[in-house]
C-alpha positions as CSV (number, residue, x, y, z in Angstrom):
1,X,80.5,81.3,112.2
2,X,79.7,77.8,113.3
3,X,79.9,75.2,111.2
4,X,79.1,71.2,111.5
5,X,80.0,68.7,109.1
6,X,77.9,65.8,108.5
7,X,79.7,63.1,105.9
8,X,78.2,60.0,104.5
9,X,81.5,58.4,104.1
10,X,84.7,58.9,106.7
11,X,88.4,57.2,106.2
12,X,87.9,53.9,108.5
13,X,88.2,50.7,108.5
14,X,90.1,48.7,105.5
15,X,89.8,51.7,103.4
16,X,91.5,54.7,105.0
17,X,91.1,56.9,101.5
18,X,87.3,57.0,101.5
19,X,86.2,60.4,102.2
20,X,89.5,61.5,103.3
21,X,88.3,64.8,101.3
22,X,86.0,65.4,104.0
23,X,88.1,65.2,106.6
24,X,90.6,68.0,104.9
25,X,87.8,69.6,104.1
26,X,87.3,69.9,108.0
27,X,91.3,70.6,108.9
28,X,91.1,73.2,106.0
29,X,88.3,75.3,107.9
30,X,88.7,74.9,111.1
31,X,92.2,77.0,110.7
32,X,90.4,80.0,109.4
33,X,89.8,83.1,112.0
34,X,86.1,83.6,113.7
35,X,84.8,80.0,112.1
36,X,84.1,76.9,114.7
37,X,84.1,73.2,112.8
38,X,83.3,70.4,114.3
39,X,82.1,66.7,112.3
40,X,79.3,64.6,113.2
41,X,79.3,60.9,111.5
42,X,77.2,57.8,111.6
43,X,79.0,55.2,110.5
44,X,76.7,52.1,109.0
45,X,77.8,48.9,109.8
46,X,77.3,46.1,107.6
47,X,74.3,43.2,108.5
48,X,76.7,40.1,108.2
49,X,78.0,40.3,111.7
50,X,75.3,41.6,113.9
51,X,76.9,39.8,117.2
52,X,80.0,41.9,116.3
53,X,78.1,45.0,115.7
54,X,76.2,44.2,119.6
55,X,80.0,44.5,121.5
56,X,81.0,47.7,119.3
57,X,81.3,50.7,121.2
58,X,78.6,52.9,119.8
59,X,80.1,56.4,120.3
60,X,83.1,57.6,119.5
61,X,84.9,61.0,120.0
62,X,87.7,62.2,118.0
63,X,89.8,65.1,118.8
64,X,91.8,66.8,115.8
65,X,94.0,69.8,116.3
66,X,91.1,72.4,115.9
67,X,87.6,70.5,115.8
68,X,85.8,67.4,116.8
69,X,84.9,64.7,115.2
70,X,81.5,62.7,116.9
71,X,80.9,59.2,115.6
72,X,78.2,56.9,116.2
73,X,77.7,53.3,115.0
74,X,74.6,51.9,113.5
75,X,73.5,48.5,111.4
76,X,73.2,49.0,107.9
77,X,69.5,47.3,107.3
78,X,69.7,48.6,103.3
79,X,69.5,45.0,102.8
80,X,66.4,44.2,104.5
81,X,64.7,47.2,103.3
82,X,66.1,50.3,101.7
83,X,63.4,52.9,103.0
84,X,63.9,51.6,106.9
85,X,67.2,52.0,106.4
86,X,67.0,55.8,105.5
87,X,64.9,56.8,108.2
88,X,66.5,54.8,110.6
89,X,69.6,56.7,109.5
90,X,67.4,60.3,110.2
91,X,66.5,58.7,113.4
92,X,70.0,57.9,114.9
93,X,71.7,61.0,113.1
94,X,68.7,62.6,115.3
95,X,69.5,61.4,118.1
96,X,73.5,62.2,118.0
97,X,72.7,65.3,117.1
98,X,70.8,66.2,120.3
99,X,73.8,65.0,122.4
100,X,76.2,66.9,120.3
101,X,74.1,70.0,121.1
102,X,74.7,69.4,124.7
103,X,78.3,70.5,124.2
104,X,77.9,72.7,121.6
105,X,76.3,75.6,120.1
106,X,73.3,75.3,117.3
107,X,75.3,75.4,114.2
108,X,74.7,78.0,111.5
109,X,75.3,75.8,109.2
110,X,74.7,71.8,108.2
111,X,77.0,71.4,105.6
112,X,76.6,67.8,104.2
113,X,79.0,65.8,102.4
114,X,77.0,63.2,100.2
115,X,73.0,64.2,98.9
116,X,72.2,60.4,100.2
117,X,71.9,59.1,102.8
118,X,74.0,62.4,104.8
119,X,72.3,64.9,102.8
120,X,68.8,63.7,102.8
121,X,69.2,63.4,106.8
122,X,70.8,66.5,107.4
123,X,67.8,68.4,105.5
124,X,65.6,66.5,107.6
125,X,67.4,68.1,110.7
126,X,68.0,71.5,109.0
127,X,64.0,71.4,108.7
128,X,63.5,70.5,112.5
129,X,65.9,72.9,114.1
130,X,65.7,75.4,111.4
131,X,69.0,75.3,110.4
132,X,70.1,75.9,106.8
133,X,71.6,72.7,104.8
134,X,74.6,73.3,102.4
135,X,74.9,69.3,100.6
136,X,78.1,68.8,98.1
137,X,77.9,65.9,96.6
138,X,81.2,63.7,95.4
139,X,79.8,60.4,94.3
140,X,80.5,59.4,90.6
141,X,76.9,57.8,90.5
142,X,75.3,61.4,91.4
143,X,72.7,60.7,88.7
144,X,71.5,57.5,90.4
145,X,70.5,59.7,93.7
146,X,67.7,61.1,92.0
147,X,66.4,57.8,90.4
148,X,64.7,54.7,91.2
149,X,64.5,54.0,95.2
150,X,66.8,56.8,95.6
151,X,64.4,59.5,93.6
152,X,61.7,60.2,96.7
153,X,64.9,60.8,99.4
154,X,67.3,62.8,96.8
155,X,65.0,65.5,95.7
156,X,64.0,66.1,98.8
157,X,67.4,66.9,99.8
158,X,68.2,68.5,96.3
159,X,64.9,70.4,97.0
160,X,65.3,71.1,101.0
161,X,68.7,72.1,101.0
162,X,69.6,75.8,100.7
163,X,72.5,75.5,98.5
164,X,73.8,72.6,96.4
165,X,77.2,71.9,95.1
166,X,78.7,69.2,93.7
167,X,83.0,68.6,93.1
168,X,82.9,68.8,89.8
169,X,81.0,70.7,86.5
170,X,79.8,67.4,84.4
171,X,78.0,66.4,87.9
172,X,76.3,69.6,88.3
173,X,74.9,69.3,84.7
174,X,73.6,65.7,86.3
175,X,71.6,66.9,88.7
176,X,67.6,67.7,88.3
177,X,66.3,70.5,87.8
178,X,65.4,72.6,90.8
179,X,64.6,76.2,92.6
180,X,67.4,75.2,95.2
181,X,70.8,77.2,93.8
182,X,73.6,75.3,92.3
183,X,77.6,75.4,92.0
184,X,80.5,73.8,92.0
185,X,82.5,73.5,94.8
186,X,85.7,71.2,94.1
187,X,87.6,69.2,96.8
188,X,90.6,70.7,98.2
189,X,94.2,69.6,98.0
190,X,97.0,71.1,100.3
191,X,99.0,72.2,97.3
192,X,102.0,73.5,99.7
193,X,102.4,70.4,101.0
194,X,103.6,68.7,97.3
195,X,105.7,72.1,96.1
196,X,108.9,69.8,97.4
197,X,112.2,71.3,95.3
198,X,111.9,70.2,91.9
199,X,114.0,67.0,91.1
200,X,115.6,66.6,87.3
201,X,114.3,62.8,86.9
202,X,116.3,61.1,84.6
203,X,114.8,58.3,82.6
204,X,110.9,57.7,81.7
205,X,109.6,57.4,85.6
206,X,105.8,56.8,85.5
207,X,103.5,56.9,88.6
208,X,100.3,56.3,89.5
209,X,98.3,56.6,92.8
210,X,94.9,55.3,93.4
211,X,93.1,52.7,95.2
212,X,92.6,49.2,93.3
213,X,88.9,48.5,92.9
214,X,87.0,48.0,89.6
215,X,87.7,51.3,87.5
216,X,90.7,52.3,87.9
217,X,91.6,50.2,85.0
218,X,95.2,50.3,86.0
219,X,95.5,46.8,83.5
220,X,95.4,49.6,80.9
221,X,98.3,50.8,82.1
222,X,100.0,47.6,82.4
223,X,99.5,46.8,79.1
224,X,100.5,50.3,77.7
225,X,103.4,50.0,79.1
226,X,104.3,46.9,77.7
227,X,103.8,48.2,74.2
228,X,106.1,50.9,75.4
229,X,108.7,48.9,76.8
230,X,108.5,46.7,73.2
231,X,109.1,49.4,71.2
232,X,112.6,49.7,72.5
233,X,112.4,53.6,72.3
234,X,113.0,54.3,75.7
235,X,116.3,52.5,77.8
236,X,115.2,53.8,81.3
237,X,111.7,53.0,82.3
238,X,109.9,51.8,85.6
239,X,106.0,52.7,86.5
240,X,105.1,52.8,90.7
241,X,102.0,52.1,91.5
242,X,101.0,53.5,94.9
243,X,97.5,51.7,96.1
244,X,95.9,49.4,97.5
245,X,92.6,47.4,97.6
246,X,90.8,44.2,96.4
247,X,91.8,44.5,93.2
248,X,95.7,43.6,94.1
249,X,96.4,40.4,92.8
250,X,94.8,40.8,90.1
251,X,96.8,43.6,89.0
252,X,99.9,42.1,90.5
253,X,99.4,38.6,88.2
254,X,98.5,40.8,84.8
255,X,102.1,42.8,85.9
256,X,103.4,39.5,85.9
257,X,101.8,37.9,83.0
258,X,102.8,40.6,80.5
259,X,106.5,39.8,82.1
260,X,106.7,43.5,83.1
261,X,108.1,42.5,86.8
262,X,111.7,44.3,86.4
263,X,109.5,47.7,85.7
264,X,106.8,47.8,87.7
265,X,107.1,48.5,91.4
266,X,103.6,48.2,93.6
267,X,104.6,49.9,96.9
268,X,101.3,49.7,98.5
269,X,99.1,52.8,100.2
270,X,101.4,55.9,101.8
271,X,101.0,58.9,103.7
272,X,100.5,61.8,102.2
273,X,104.3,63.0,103.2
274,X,105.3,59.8,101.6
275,X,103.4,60.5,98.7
276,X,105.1,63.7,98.0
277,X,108.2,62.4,98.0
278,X,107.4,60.0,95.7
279,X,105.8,62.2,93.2
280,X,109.0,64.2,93.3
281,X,111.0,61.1,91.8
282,X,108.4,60.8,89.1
283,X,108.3,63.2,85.7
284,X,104.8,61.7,84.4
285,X,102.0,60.9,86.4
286,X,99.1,58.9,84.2
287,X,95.3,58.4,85.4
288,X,93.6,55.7,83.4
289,X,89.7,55.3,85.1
290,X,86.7,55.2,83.6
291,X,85.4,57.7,85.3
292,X,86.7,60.3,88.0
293,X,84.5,62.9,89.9
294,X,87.7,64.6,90.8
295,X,91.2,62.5,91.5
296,X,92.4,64.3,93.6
297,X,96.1,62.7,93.0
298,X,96.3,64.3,89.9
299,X,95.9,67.8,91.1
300,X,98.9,67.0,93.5
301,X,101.3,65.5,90.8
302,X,100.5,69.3,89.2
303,X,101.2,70.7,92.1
304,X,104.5,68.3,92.4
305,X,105.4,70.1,88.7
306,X,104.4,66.8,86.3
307,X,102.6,67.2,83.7
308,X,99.2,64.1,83.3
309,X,98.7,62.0,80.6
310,X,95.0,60.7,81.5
311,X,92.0,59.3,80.0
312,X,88.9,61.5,79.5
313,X,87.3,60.3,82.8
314,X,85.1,63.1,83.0
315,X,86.8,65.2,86.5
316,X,90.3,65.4,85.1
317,X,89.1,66.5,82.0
318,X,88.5,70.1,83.6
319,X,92.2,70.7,84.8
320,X,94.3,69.0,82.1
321,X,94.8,71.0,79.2
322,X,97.4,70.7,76.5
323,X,99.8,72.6,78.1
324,X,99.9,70.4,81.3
325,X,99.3,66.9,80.2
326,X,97.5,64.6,77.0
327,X,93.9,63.1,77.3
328,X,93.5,60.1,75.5
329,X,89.7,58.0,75.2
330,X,89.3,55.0,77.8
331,X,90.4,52.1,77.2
332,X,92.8,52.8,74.1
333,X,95.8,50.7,75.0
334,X,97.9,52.5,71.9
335,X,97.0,55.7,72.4
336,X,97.8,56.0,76.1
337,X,101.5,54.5,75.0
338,X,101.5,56.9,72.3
339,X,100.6,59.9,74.5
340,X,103.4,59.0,77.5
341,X,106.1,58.7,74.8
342,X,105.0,61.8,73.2
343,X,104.7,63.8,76.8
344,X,107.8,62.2,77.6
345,X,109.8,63.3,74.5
346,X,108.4,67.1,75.3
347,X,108.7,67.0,79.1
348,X,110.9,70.1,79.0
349,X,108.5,72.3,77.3
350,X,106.2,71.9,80.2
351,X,106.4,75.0,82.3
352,X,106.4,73.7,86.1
353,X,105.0,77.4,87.1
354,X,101.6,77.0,85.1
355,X,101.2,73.1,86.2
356,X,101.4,74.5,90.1
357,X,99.3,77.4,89.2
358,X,96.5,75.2,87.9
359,X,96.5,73.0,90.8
360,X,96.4,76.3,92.9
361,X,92.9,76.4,92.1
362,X,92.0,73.5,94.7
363,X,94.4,75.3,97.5
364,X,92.7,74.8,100.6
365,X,92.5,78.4,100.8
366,X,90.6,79.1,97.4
367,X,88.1,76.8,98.2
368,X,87.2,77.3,101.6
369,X,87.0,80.8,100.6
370,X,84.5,79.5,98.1
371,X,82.9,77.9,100.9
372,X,82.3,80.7,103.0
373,X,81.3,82.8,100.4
374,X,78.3,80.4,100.2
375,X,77.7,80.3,103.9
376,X,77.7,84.4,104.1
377,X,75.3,84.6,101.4
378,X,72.8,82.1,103.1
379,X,73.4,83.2,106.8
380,X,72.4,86.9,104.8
381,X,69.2,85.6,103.3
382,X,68.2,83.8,106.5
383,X,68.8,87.4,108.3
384,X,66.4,89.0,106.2
């Protein structure tokens, strides 16, 4: 079975996290017997510095362990005018598409991560070569695909594509009504990778990973945590903040404001290895967004054996249950203080077995599984 990946987002630049998933996603299948991977991605550069953009190097190859991954460069006109830009997009994804098909076989599958502007483009393709389009979609703003400028390009990849999936069940309900079948199809976390010995952590040791753009709402955490630290309840606390992004000093100077310096460490972003480690020194991890397609950090602190005490951000809300974490409403200073003290207090009646078990779910292997279940049942239909 071959298989190409076309992403609308890929881990570059300043911000190495976005669409990491993708990328795993990628690593994940390209291990598994009698399937061939390889990624195609055109990566939109921004119109503020077109004589930059004119000494770029256009093309780029990538060689990972088991697959490729082909990038090519292109101005982002969405400024100028939103519908040039998309077929523009169709145009150059076109065009790299042809040369990728120079060294490699016609896929069996377009599997595209994003319904704009990756999936609209890639059903455009699928259309032209006749090659069926699998679209997941991961953005938290799904429902604005299908509306406004967006509505002509995403329902005619929602309606074009042969399958579409999306990372997490509220999205699904999000999407319009169509003939083109539906499921969910979460991102993947190498669970293996975080089941490090477990450490007895002495003291309340909270953590939180995630990048620091507008949210996140990690100021919520600040704040609960000074209410915590007031109370006087607990003698041994410290929160880490692993992270990075624009966001920084502003969450560095609230740190400081509320006088919280001696407890709050911001190490800045990590490897994944690094990560793990980390998590292991940890016993509560806390998600406080406003919203969350997924988080993929918190399935690895359950994989890590911490329970989650996390707002109800919508993704998290469908693998935290009471006997793996607390959800409290955004934005409720008191009752996220309330709920880490409480978790805290009961950390030994949380049974590490069933917090691994439930991140097991997102195991590389359970969900490209799920994946190629979808691809059989396509590559079927096609047949007949």
């Amino acid at each position: 079975m071959n298989i190409l990946v076309i992403p609308s987002w890929y881990p570059n630049g300043l911000d190495q996290l976005m669409g990491i998933y993708h990328k795993e996603f990628c690593e994940a299948l390209a291990i598994i017997k009698n399937v061939t991977v390889n990624m195609l991605f055109i990566e939109r550069e921004r119109l503020n510095n077109p004589l930059k953009f004119l000494f770029m190097p256009k093309h780029k190859k990538i060689n990972e362990k088991n697959y490729h991954i082909y990038i090519t460069r292109m101005l982002n006109r969405e400024r100028i005018s939103y519908k040039w830009q998309m077929h523009r997009y169709v145009k150059v994804l076109n065009k790299a598409f042809k040369k990728y098909l120079k060294h490699h076989p016609k896929p069996d599958i377009i599997h595209a991560m994003v319904t704009l502007p990756a999936g609209y483009a890639a059903c455009v393709l699928g259309k032209k070569y006749n090659i069926p389009v699998v679209i997941t979609e991961h953005a938290s703003y799904a429902k604005t695909l299908f509306e406004g400028k967006n509505k002509p390009f995403g329902l005619y990849a929602l309606n074009n594509a042969r399958y579409f999936t999306t990372v997490s069940k509220y999205m699904l309900e999000e999407i319009p009504n169509s003939n083109t079948p539906k499921d969910v199809l979460p991102n993947l976390v190498d669970t293996n990778f975080f089941k490090l010995p477990h450490k007895k952590v002495s003291g309340l040791k909270l953590i939180q990973v995630c990048a620091f753009r507008k949210g996140k709402r990690i100021e919520d955490m600040l704040k609960a945590l000074k209410l915590i630290v007031d109370k006087k309840e607990i003698k041994d606390i410290s929160l880490t903040i692993v992270g990075d992004g624009y966001l920084k000093n502003y969450y560095q100077n609230t740190c400081h404001e509320l006088g919280l310096d001696a407890y709050v460490n911001f190490v800045g972003r990590k490897t994944k290895k690094e990560i793990a480690t980390i998590l292991n020194e940890h016993n509560i991890f806390v998600i406080t967004s406003d919203k969350e397609t997924f988080c993929i950090p918190g399935i690895e602190a359950l994989a890590s054996g911490m329970p989650i005490v996390s707002t109800k951000c919508l993704g998290p809300e469908e693998y935290i249950d009471e006997k793996n974490g607390k959800l409290i409403n955004v934005g409720d200073i008191e009752a996220l203080a309330n709920a880490i003290i409480e978790v805290y207090k009961n950390l030994d009646q949380y049974d590490i077995s069933y917090l691994r078990a439930t991140a097991e779910r997102y195991s590389p292997k359970n969900i490209t599984n799920k994946a190629l279940k979808i691809y059989k049942e396509i590559i079927k239909n096609k047949e007949v």
